[in-house]
C-alpha positions in Angstrom: 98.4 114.1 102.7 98.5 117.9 104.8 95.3 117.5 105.8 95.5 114.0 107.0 98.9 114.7 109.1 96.8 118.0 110.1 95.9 115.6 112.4 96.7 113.8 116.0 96.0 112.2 118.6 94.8 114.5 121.1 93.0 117.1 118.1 90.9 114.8 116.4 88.4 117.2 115.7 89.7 120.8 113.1 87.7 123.4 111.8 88.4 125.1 108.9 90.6 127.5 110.2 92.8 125.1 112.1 93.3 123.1 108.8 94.3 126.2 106.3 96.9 126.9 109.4 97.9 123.6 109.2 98.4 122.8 105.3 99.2 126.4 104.4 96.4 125.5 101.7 94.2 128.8 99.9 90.7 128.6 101.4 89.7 128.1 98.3 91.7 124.7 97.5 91.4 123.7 101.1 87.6 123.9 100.7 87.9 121.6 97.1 89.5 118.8 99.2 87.9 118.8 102.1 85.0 118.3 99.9 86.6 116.0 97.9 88.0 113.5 100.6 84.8 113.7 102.8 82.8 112.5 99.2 85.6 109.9 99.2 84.9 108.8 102.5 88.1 110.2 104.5 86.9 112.6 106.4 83.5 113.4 107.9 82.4 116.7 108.4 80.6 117.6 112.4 79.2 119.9 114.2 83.0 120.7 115.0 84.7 120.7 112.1 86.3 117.5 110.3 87.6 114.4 111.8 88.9 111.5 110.2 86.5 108.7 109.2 86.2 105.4 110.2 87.3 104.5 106.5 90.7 105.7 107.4 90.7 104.0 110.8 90.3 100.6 108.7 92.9 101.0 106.5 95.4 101.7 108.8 93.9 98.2 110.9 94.7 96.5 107.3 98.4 98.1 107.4 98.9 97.6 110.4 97.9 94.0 109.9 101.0 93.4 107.5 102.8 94.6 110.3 105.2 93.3 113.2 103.8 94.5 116.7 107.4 95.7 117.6 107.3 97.9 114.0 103.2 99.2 115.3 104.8 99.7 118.6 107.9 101.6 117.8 105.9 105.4 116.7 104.5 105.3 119.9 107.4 104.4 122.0 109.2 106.9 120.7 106.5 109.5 121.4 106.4 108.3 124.9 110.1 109.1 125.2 110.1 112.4 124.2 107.2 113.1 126.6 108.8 111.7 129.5 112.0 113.8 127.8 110.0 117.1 128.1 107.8 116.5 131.4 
């Protein structure tokens, strides 16, 4: 789960690096499931690091399926106030 909420919207794309920053994971178990989620189809590995894969993308189209468009909506509502908030 690090790894995946290493993640956002505007940094799709982490290197190795960025990741063990992230996490707080040893290079050494960081590189074990990297490898291990990429052969599980989660992430893909580019010329720029690691992105999430389209696998995850359709999952969260299944969840978000089950889902009330006022309950999608709310997460990025509220990240839209606290933009406004800051700016």
């Amino acid at each position: 789960m690090q790894v995946l909420l290493a993640f956002t919207v505007e940094e799709t794309h982490l290197g190795f690096t960025d990741l063990r920053s992230r996490t707080g994971l040893s290079k050494s178990t960081l590189h074990r499931i990297l490898g291990e989620m990429a052969a599980a189809r989660l992430l893909e590995r580019t010329d720029a690091g690691y992105r999430l894969s389209r696998l995850v993308f359709e999952l969260g189209m299944r969840a978000s399926v089950e889902r009330t468009l006022l309950e999608v909506a709310t997460p990025f509502l509220d990240a839209y106030a606290v933009r406004q908030a800051v700016e």
